[in-house]
BAMAR-576862 format. One line per 5 residues: number of its first residue (from 1); their letters; for each residue x, y, z of C-alpha. Coordinates in pm, whole numbers, plus 50000, padded with zeros to 5 digits. Each point is the difference from the previous one (the first is absolute). Layout:
REM residues N
NUM> a> X:Y:Z ~ ... .
REM end
This chain:
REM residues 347
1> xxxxx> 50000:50000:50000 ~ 50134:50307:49913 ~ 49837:50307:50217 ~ 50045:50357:49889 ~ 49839:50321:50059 .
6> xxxxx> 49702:50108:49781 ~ 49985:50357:49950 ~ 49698:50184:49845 ~ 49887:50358:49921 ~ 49593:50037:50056 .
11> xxxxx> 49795:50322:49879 ~ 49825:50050:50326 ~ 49752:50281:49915 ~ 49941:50171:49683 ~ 50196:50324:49922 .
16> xxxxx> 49863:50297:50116 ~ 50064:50382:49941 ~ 50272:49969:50297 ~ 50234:49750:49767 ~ 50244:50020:49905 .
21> xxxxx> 50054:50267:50272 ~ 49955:49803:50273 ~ 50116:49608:49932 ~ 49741:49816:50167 ~ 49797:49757:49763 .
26> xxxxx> 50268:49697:49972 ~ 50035:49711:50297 ~ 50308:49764:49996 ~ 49936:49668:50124 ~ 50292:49760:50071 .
31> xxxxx> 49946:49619:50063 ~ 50203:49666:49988 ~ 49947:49751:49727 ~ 50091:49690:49870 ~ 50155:50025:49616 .
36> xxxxx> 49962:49629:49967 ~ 49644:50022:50035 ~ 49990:50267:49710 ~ 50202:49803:49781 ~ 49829:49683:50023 .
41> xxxxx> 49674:50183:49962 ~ 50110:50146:49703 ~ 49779:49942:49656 ~ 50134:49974:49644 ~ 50187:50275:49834 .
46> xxxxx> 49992:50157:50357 ~ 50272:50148:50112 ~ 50166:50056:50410 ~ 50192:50286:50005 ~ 50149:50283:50227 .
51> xxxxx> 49997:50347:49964 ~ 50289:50208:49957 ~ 49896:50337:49919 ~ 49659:50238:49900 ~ 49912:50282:49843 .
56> xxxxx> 49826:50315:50165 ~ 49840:50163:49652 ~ 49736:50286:50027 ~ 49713:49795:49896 ~ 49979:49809:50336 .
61> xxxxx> 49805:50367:50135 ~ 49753:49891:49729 ~ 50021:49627:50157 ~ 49946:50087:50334 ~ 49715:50248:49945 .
66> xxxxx> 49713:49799:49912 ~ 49949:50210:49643 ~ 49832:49862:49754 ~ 50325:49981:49701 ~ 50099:49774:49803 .
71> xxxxx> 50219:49847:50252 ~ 49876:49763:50256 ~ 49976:50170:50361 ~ 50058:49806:50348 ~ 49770:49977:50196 .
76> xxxxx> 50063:50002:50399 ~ 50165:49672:50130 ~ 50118:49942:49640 ~ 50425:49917:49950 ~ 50144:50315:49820 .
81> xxxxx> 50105:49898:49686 ~ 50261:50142:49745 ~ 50277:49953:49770 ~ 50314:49766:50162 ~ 50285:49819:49906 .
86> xxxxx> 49995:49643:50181 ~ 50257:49703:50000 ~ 49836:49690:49917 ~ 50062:49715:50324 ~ 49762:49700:49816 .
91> xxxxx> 49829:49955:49676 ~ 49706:49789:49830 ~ 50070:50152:49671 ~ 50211:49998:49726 ~ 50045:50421:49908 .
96> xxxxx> 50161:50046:50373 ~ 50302:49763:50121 ~ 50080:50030:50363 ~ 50275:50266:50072 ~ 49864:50211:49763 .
101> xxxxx> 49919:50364:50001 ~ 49669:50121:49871 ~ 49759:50328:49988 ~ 49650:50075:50003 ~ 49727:50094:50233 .
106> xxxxx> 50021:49853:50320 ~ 49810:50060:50368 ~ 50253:50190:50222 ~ 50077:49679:50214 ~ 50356:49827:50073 .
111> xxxxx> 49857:49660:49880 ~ 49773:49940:49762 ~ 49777:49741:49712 ~ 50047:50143:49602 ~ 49866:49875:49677 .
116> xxxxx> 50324:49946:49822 ~ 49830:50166:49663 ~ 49945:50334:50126 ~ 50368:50078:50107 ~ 50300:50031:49786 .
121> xxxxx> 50336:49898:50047 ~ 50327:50211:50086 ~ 50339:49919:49785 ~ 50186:49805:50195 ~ 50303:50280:49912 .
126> xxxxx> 49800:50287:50087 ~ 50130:50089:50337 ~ 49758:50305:50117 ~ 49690:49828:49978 ~ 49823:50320:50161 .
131> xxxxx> 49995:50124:49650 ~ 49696:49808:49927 ~ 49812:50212:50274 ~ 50113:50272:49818 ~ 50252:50073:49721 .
136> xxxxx> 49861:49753:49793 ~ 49662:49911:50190 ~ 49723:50209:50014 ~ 50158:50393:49993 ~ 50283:49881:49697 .
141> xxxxx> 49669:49844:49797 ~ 49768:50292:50042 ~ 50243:50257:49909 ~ 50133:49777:49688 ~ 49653:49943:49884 .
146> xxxxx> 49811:50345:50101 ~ 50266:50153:49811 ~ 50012:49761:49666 ~ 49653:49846:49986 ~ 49854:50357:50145 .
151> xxxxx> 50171:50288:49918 ~ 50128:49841:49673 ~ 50339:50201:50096 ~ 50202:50123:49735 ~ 50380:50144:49987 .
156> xxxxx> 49993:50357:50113 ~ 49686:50053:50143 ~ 49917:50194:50268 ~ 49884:49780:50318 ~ 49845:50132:50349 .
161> xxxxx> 50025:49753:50290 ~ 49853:50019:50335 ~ 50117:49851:50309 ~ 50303:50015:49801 ~ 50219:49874:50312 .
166> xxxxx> 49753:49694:50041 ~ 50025:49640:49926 ~ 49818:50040:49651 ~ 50110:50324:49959 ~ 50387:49966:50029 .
171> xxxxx> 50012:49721:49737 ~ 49746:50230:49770 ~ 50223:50288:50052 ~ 50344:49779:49851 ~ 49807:49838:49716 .
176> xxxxx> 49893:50275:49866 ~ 50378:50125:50016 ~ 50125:49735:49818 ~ 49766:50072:49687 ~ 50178:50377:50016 .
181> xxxxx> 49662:50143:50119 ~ 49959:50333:50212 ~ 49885:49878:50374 ~ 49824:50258:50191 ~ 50003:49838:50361 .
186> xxxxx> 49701:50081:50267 ~ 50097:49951:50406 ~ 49915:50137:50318 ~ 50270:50106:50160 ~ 50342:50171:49888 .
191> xxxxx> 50189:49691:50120 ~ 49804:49766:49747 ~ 50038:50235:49730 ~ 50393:49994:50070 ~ 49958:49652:49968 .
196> xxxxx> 49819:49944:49679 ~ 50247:50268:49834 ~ 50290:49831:50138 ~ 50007:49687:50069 ~ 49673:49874:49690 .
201> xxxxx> 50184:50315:49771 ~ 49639:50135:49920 ~ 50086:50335:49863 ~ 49748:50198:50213 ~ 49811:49943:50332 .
206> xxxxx> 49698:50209:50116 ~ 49931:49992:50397 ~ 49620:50034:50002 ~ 49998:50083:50330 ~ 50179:50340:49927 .
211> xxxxx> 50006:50028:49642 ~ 49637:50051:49733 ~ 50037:49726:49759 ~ 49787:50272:49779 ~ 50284:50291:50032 .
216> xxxxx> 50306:49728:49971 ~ 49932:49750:49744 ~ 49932:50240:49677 ~ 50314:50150:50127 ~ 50158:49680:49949 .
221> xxxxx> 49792:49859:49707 ~ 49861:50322:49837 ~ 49837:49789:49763 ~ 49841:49768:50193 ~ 49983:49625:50159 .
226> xxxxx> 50049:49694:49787 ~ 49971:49743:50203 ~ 49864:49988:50394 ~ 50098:49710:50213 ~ 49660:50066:50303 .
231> xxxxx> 50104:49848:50337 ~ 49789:50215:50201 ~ 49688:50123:49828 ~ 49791:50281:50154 ~ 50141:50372:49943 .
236> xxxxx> 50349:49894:49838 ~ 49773:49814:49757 ~ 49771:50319:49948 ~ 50253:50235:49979 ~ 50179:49808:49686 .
241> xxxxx> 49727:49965:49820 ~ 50024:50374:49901 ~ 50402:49944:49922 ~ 49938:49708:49757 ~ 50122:50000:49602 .
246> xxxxx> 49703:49914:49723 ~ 50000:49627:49971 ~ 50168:49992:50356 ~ 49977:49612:50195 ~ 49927:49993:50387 .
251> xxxxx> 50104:49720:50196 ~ 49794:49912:50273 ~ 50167:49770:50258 ~ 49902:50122:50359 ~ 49800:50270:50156 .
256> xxxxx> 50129:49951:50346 ~ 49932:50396:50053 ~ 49674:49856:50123 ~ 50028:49605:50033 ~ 49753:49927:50263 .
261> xxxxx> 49762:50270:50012 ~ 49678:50024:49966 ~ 49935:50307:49841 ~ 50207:49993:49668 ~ 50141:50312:49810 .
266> xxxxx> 49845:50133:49753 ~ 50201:50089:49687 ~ 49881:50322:49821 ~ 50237:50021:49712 ~ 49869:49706:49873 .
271> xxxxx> 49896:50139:49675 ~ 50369:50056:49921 ~ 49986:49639:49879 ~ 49788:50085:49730 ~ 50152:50356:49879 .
276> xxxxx> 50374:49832:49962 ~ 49867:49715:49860 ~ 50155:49790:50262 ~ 49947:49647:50144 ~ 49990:49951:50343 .
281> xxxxx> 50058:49675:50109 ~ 49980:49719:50317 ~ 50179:49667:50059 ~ 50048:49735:50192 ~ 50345:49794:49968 .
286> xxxxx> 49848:49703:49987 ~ 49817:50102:49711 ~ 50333:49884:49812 ~ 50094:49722:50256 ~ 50124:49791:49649 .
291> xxxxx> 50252:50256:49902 ~ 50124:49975:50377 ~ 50337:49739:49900 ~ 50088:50196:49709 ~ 50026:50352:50174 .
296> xxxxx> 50151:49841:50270 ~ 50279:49869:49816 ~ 49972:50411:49854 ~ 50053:50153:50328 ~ 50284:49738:50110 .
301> xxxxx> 50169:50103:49770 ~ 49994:50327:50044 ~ 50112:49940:50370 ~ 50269:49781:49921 ~ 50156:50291:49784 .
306> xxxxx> 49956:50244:50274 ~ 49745:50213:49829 ~ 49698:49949:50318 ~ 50065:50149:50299 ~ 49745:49849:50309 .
311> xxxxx> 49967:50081:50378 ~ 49869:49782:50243 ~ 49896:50116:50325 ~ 49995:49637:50208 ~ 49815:49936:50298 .
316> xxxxx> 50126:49656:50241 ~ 49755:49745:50097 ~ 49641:49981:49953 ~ 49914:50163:50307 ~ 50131:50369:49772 .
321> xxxxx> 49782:49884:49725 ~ 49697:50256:50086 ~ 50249:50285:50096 ~ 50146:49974:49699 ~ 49670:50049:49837 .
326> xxxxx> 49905:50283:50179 ~ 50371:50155:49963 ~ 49932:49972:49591 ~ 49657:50121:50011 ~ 50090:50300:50216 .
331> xxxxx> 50283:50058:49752 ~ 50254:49965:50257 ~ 50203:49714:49778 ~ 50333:50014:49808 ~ 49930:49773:49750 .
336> xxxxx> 49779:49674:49944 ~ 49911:49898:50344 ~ 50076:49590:50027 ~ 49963:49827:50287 ~ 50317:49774:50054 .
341> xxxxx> 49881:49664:50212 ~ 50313:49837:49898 ~ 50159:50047:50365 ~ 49723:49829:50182 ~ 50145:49648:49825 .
346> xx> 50233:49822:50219 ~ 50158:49703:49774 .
REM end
């Protein structure tokens, strides 16, 4: 018998108008098991497997609010789930060999049952397999696809990103660079705008919070917006709309401006859309979830030559998982925030 301890994150209450100010709606709950008893229970192409690291993305406020979207909301006692990378311990199924490394969704629990088919392997010679959370998971794909499938980016243009410093944003921000375009970056603060110049080599940065995106950007871009990468929605959304090009293409990938409330904003430029001619335009990644293994061999390659830079901000142990939700959602994070369980393992 092998004993271990189980550790699992439960939504305890819905989200309220108090999260993520005050981090109060998750419950951890620690008990011993028995692994044996998991593995012989396990059904075919089932897989055992441990988790080594999760992603905190911006969608979970969406998760944990009870809104109706098109993502499926927790309801109070339910596991939090998410995107993880896991090491498989036993396997009924021929796609996952024991040892290996895989990614997918996954509840936020040490120890857990998988259907082999919905997770995909790690190269065995890939040695940050955080990436997957990240780099090449879920922020690398949106930004690759918003920007191709999307904005139909071309060399040169003229592209506007918000939340320029985020985890979408920063990998939007160098794409676009390496197709020669102008990037117009959008933060909130003058240290994020430092960053975005310096570190992602946007060629300008707008603070928001001290800057009018209506006085600055023409400045910039006297003849308007090409392309706009929308993380936030709301007012930054609003306020483009009367900066766009004819024939312009708006990407629209987040609005976490006001992810979780009730009362939505209302946009009142809309009619922009129609005088320029211009498409505006939502997605959801997994709307191209074949393309996935081809423009993930795109952006590895791209990181192997140096030309992707990525910050993590990592959280230890599972018991940080919900802070470092809230630390993201209050903007507090330097990078993609990944929780790192790989310490609570004692081989």
């Amino acid at each position: 018998m092998q004993k271990v301890e189980q550790k699992t994150v439960i939504l305890k209450k819905t989200a309220d108008e108090n999260y993520p100010s005050v981090d109060d709606i998750f419950q951890l709950q620690k008990q011993q098991i028995d692994l044996s008893h998991y593995e012989n229970q396990l059904q075919e192409e089932q897989i055992l497997v441990k988790l080594l690291y999760l992603s905190c993305d911006a969608a979970m406020r969406v998760q944990v609010s009870g809104a109706k979207t098109h993502m499926e909301t927790l309801k109070p006692g339910s596991i939090m789930k998410g995107l993880g990378v896991a090491q498989v311990l036993c396997s009924k199924s021929q796609i996952h060999q024991k040892g290996e490394l895989i990614w997918g969704n996954m509840a936020w629990s040490k120890y857990q049952v998988l259907n082999a088919a919905a997770h995909k392997p790690i190269p065995k010679n890939y040695n940050r397999p955080y990436d997957f959370l990240g780099l090449l998971g879920g922020s690398g794909l949106t930004a690759h696809f918003g920007l191709e499938k999307i904005g139909k980016l071309q060399e040169g243009e003229t592209v506007v990103v918000s939340a320029a410093s985020g985890n979408v944003g920063m990998l939007v921000v160098q794409l676009a660079k390496l197709q020669n375009c102008k990037v117009i970056g959008i933060a909130d603060s003058d240290q994020k705008c430092e960053y975005v110049i310096k570190q992602l080599k946007a060629d300008h940065c707008i603070n928001q919070k001290t800057q009018n995106l209506l006085e600055e950007i023409p400045k910039i871009a006297p003849k308007g917006v090409d392309v706009y990468f929308d993380n936030v929605g709301g007012k930054t959304l609003d306020q483009i709309l009367l900066l766009i090009k004819d024939h312009a293409r708006i990407i629209l990938q987040g609005s976490i401006s006001s992810s979780g409330q009730r009362v939505q904003y209302a946009l009142e430029n809309y009619t922009q859309l129609v005088y320029k001619k211009a498409l505006m335009q939502g997605f959801i990644v997994h709307d191209f979830i074949k393309e996935f293994p081809e423009a993930i061999n795109k952006l590895i390659v791209l990181v192997t030559k140096g030309k992707l830079f990525f910050q993590e901000d990592f959280q230890q142990g599972l018991e940080n998982a919900s802070k470092g939700l809230q630390k993201l959602l209050l903007g507090e994070n330097e990078g993609k925030v990944i929780v790192d369980l790989t310490s609570e393992y004692k081989e």
